[in-house]
N, C-alpha and C positions, 0 to 999 in steps of 0.2 A: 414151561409151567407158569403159569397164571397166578396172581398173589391178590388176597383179598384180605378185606376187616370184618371181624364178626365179633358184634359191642354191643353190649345193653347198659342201660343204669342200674345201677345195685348199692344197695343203700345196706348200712351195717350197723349206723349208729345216728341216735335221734337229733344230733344236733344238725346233720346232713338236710338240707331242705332238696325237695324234688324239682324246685328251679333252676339251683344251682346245680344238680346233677344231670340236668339235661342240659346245660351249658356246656358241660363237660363233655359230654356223649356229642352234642353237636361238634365241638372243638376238636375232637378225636378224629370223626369222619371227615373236617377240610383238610385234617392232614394228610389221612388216608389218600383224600382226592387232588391233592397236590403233590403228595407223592407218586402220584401213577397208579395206585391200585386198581384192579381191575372193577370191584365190586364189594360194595359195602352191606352185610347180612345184619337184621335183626328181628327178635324172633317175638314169640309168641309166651305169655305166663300170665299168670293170674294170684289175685291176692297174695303175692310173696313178692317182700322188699329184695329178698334176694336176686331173684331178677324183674326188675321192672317195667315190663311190656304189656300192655291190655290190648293194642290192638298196632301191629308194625304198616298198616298201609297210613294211619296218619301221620308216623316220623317218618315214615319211606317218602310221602308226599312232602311233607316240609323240608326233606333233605334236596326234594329236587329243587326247591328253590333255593337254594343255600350251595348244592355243587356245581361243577363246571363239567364233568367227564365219566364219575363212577356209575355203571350202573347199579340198580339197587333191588337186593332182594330180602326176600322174607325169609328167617331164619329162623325158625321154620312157624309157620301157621299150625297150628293143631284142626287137622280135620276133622274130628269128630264133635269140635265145639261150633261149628259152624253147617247152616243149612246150604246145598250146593247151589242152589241158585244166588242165595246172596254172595257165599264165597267166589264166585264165577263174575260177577256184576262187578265185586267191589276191587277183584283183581283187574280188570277190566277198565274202570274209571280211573284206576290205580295206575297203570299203565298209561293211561291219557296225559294224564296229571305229569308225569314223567317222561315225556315226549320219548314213548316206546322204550323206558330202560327198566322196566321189570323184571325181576328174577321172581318166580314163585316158588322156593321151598315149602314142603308140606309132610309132616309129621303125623305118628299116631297118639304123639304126645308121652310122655315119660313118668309125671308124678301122679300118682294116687291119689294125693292132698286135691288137684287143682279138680282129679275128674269126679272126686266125694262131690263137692261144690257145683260142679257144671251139667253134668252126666252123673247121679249118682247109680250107683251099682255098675257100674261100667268098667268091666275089667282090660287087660293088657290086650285079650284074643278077638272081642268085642272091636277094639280100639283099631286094630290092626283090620277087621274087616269092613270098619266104617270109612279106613282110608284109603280102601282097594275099591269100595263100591261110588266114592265120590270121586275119585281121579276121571273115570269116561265121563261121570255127568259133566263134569268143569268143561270139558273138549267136547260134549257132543252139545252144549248151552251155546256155545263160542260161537259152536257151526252155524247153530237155529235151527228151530222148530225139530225140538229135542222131546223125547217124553222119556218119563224114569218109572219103572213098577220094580222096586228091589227090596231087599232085604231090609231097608232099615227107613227108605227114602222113595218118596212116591208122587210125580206131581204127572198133569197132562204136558203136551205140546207146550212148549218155551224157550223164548229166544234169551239172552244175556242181552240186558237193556243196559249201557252202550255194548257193544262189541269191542275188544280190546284192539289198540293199534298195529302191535305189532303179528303181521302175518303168522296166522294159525295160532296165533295166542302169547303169553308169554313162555318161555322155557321152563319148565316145573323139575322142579329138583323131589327126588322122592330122599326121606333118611332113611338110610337102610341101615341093617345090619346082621340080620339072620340069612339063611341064602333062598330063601321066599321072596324077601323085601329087594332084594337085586334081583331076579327073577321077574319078579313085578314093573319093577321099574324097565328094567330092558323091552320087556314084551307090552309095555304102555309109551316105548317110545320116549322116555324121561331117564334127564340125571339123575347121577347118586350122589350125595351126603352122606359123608362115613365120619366117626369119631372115635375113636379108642379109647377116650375119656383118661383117666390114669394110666393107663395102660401102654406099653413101649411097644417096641421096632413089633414085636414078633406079633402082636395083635392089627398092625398098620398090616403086615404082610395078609393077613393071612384076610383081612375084609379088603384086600384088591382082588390076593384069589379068587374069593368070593366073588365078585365081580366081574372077572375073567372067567370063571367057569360057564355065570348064567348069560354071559355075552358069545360065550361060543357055541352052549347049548341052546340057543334059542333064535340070537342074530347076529353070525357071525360079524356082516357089516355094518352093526350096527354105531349109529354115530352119537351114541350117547357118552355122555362126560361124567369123570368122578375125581370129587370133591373131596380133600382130607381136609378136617376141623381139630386144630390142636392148640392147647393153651401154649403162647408162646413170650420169651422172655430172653430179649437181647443186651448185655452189656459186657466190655470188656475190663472191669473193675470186678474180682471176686468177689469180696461182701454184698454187691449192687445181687451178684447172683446167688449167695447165700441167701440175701432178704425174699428174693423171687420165691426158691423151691421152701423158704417158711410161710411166706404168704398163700402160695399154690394149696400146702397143705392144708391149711387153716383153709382154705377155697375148698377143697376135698372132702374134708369132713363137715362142712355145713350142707354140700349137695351130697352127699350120703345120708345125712341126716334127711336130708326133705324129701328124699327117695324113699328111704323106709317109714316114712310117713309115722315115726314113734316116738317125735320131741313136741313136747308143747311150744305153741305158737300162740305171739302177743301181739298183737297192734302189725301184723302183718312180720315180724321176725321172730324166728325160730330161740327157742334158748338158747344163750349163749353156751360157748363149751370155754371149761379149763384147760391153760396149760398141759394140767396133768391129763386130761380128759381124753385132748386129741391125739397126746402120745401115745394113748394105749389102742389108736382104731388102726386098724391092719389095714398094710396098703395107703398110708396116709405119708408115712415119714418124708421129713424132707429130701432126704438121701434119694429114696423111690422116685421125689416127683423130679429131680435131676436125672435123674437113667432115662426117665420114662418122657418128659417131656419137652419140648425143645425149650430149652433154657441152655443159654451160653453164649462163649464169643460167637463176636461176628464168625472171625473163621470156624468155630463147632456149629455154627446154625447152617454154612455155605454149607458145611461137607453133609449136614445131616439132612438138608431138602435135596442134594443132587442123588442120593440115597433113594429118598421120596417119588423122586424124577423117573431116575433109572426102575422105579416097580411098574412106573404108566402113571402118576397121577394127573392131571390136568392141573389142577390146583391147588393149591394151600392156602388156606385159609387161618390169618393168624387171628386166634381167640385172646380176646385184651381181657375180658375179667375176670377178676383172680382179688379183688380188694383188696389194692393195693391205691394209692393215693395220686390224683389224676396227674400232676408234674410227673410222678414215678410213671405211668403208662407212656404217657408221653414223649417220655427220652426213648425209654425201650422203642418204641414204634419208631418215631426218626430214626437211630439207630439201624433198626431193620430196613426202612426204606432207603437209605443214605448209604448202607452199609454194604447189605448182602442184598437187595433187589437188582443192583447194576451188575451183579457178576451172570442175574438168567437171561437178564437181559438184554446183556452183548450177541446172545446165539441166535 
């Protein structure tokens, strides 16, 4: 199994400048890239300090001049914010720029708040059909002298002006998680990105299933990979992991909030919540986000990715934002690479 970093900036309080939190984010991924991680993921958001991403092919590009080894992907793009030929182009130069180490994850995108703004009236079904009809374009752009008459997107004859380095393009991760969306991705030849988000063991099980179903119904042989994305939180000091599963949750209920799209929003951050506020949202507790997500010793993170292993996943991908304070990411992260990366790595 494969170990990856998936980082954004997130900003929570105004004294925070956006220099210094991209100092931070850069400082996260040399370590990632000196510790051996396979791949460093960062994604795609809009107007929310909460995560701070407008567009990942220009930090993906400044990353490659900054690492030595990681390759780098988009965690995830939002397809239906973008037109497929420039999506197709910019992955493409993107690629270049990166001497062939692109990953292109690609999403239907998640908050309501970002597609009011971008796409108004654009709902979930909408979203999902925009990122089933732009996946061929992106591959059949790559090829040349593509034309598209579809549902949402229509040009003539076009080629992707550069063509991307790496043979037949870069590797597109789809996020799945309904058994359409693995379905799709199998039978377009692409990986999966799966998260469970709050959710434990029995939610990771059941979207490999998933997985495993539409990879036998569709291609047996198929040699497509999937990706598990979990916020994760290593130290062997109790309190260090008390602090984690209170911060995870405080992280829990602000992306619940931005998902149901029903807390006023200031200067790009959402209302703050109470103390009291967070302890009454279900599914939040700190107790939960310990069951539920990999938080703990070294030795409780070994046993619970070889768990991981043992369902098929390719990958883990450890999610660092939780707002919690960059030293604090930073132990965790060594920790994990120093810790529990050497014991997959012996096999």
């Amino acid at each position: 199994m494969k170990f990856s970093l998936f980082v954004h900036m997130e900003r929570y309080e105004n004294y925070q400048s956006y220099i210094e939190l991209y100092n931070d984010f850069i400082n996260l991924c040399k370590i990632a890239d000196k510790g051996g991680m396979n791949t460093i993921w960062t994604g795609e958001h809009h107007c929310m300090d909460f995560t701070i991403a407008p567009n990942p092919f220009i930090c993906i590009s400044d990353l490659a001049n900054k690492l030595k080894n990681t390759r780098l992907g988009t965690g995830t793009i939002v397809a239906p914010f973008w037109n497929p030929i420039k999506l197709a182009e910019e992955a493409a130069i993107t690629d270049i720029v990166t001497s062939g180490r692109l990953e292109l994850g690609v999403a239907r995108g998640a908050y309501s708040f970002e597609n009011e703004r971008l796409i108004p009236g654009m709902d979930a079904s909408e979203a999902g059909e925009r990122l089933r009809e732009i996946i061929p374009a992106i591959k059949g752009l790559w090829n040349g002298n593509y034309s598209h008459d579809g549902k949402f997107y229509k040009f003539p004859k076009s080629t992707s002006i550069p063509k991307p380095l790496q043979s037949n393009g870069p590797p597109i991760w789809i996020a799945a998680r309904d058994p359409s969306s693995h379905e799709f991705a199998i039978n377009n030849n692409c990986n999966v990105q799966v998260t469970p988000l709050s959710q434990g063991y029995e939610e990771i099980n059941t979207l490999m299933n998933r997985f495993i179903e539409a990879r036998n119904k569709f291609k047996p042989s198929s040699s497509s990979k999937i990706m598990l994305l979990q916020h994760t939180y290593v130290s062997n000091k109790q309190k260090e992991l008390e602090m984690a599963a209170q911060k995870l949750s405080n992280f829990y209920a602000y992306f619940n909030a931005w998902f149901k799209n029903d807390r006023a929003v200031n200067q790009g951050q959402i209302k703050k919540f109470s103390s009291k506020e967070i302890k009454t949202i279900p599914n939040c507790s700190p107790n939960i986000m310990k069951k539920n997500l990999a938080i703990g010793t070294s030795k409780e993170i070994i046993e619970l990715l070889k768990k991981y292993e043992d369902l098929g996943y390719d990958e883990f991908s450890y999610w660092i934002d939780s707002g919690m304070s960059f030293e604090t990411k930073k132990n965790s992260l060594k920790t994990f690479i120093n810790e529990v990366m050497p014991i997959f790595n012996k096999k």
